[in-house]
N, C-alpha and C positions, 0 to 999 in steps of 0.2 A: 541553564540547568533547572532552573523555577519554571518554565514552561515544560519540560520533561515529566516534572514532578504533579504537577497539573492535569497533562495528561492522563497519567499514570492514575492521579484519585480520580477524576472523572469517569474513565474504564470504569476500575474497582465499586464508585457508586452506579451508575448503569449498570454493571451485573449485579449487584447488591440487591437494588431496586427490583430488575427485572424477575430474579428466583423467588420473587413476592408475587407474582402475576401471572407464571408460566412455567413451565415444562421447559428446564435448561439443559444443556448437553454443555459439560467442559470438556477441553481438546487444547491439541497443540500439535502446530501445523511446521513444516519445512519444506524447505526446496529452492530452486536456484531461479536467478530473471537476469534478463539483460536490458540495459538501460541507456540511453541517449538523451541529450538535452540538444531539443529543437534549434536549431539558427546559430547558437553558439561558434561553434567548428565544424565547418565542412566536409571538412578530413578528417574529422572524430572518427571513432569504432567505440562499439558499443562495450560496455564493462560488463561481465560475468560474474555476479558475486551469490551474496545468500540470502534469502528470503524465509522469513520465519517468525514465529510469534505464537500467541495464545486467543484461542477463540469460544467465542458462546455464542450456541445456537440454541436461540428462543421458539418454541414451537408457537402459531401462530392460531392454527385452527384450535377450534373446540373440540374436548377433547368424545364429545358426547356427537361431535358432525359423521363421523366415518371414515374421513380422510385427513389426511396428514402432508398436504401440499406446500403449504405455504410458512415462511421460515424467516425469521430477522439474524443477522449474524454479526456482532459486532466482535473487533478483534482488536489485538494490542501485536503490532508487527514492526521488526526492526529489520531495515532493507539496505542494503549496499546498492548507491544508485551515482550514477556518473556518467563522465565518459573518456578516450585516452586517446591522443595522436602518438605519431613516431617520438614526438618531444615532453609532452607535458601532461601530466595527467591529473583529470578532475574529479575526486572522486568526493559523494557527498552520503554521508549516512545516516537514513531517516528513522526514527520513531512516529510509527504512521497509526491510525485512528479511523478504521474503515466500519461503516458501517451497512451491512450485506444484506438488501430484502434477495430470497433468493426462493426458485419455484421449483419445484418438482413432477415431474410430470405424470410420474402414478406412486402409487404406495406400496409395490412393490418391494420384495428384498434387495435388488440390483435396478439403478435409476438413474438416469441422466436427470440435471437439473441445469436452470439458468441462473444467474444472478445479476447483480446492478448498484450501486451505490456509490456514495460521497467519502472522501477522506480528505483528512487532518494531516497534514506531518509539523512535524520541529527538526532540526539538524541535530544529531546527536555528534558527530564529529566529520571533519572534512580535512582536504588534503587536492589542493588545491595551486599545486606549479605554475610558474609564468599569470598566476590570473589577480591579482589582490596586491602583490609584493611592491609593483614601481606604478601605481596610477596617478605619481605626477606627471608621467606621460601622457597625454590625451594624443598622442598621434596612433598611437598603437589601439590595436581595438582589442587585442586581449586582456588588455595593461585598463582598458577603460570599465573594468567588471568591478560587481560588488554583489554577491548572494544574498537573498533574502536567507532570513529565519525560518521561516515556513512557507508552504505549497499545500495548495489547493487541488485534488483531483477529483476525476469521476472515472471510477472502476465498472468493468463488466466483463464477464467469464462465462465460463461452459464446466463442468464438473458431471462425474461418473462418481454413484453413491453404493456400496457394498453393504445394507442390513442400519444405513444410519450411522456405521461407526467406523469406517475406513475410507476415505473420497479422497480422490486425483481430480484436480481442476488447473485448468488453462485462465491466467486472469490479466488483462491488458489496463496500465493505469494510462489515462491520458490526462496532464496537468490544464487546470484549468487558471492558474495565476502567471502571472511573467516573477522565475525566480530569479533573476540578474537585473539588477540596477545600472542603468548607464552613470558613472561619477559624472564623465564628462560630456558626454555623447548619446541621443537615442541609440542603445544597441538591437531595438529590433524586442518582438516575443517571444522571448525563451523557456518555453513547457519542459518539464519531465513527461519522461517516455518509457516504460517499462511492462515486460511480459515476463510474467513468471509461472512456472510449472509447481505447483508443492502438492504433498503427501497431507491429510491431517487425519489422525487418528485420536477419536475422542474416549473418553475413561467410562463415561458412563452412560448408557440408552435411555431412548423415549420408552424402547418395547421389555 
C-alpha cells in the first residue's frame, strides 16, 4: 500500500510541477483490454476487464511556433490484467504510471496521432488459484510461482483526436521485466501483455 501511495504523490507532483511550465489539459480516460501473461499457461485465454484512470496532457510546442504537434501525457491508470484457464484463474490489478510522448500529425480539428512510452505498475489487489497456495511442491510448475510487486513496461498506441477534447486510442503494453519468481525452479520470462481500447475525454482546452 506504501508503494501505491508513492505513486499516487509522485503523479500529483509531476502534474503540479508540470502546470508551472505548460499548457495542461486534465481528462479522464475509460475502456476495456485484454491481457495475458507470456509462458506462464499455455492454455491460458486472455482476461477482459477495465482500463481507466486520470490523464495530463502537457502541450509541448511553443505557444508562439504555429503548431501544436507534439505532447507529453502522463497518466494515473488502474488495470485488470491477468489471465484464466478452464480451472484457475490469475487475475492481477495494476495501478500503472505511464508516461505518453505522443505526436500528431497536423493541427487540425479532427487528427490521428502516435504515441510511445515507459510505465510503472505496483499490484493493487490479486486473485490468484492453484498459483502461490502449495509451493512446497517444486514438482508442479504452477505451485512453483511467486509474482513480483511491480512491472515494467513500454507502451505504444495509435489514437483519433476530435478538437483536442474527445480521443479513442488503440494502446498495446508489452512488459519489459519477468513478473513471476521461480521459488523453486527457473520458470521461464513471463511479461504482461495487454491491449486496450478507451475513450478519454478531457474538461478543459488548449484552444
Amino acid at each position: 500500500m506504501n508503494q501505491i501511495k508513492t505513486v499516487f504523490i509522485l503523479f500529483l507532483g509531476f502534474f503540479s510541477f508540470s502546470t508551472l511550465i505548460a499548457q495542461v489539459q486534465i481528462g479522464a480516460k475509460a475502456g476495456i483490454g485484454g491481457s495475458n501473461i507470456t509462458k506462464l499457461d499455455l492454455d491460458s485465454k486472455t482476461r477482459v476487464g477495465f482500463v481507466g484512470g486520470l490523464v495530463a496532457k502537457i502541450q509541448l510546442d511553443s505557444r508562439y511556433s504555429g503548431s501544436y504537434n507534439h505532447y507529453i501525457q502522463p497518466e494515473l491508470i488502474y488495470s485488470n490484467q491477468g489471465e484464466y484457464n478452464a480451472k484457475y484463474k490469475r487475475f492481477i490489478n495494476y495501478l500503472s504510471v505511464p508516461i505518453m510522448y505522443q505526436y500528431y500529425f497536423s493541427d487540425s480539428d479532427k487528427d490521428i496521432f502516435l504515441e510511445l512510452g515507459p510505465q510503472v505498475s505496483y499490484i493493487v489487489s490479486d486473485k490468484l488459484e492453484g498459483f502461490i497456495e502449495r509451493y512446497d511442491n517444486p514438482q508442479t510448475g504452477s505451485q512453483n510461482q511467486k509474482v513480483k510487486n511491480t512491472d515494467l513496461a513500454l507502451n505504444f498506441g495509435i489514437g483519433y483526436s476530435n478538437i483536442r477534447k474527445y480521443e479513442v486510442n488503440v494502446r498495446y503494453q508489452f512488459g519489459l521485466t519477468d513478473i513471476v519468481d521461480g521459488v523453486h525452479f527457473d520458470n521461464g520470462f513471463n511479461r504482461t501483455s495487454l491491449i486496450s481500447m478507451t475513450f478519454t475525454y478531457f474538461f478543459n482546452s488548449f484552444r
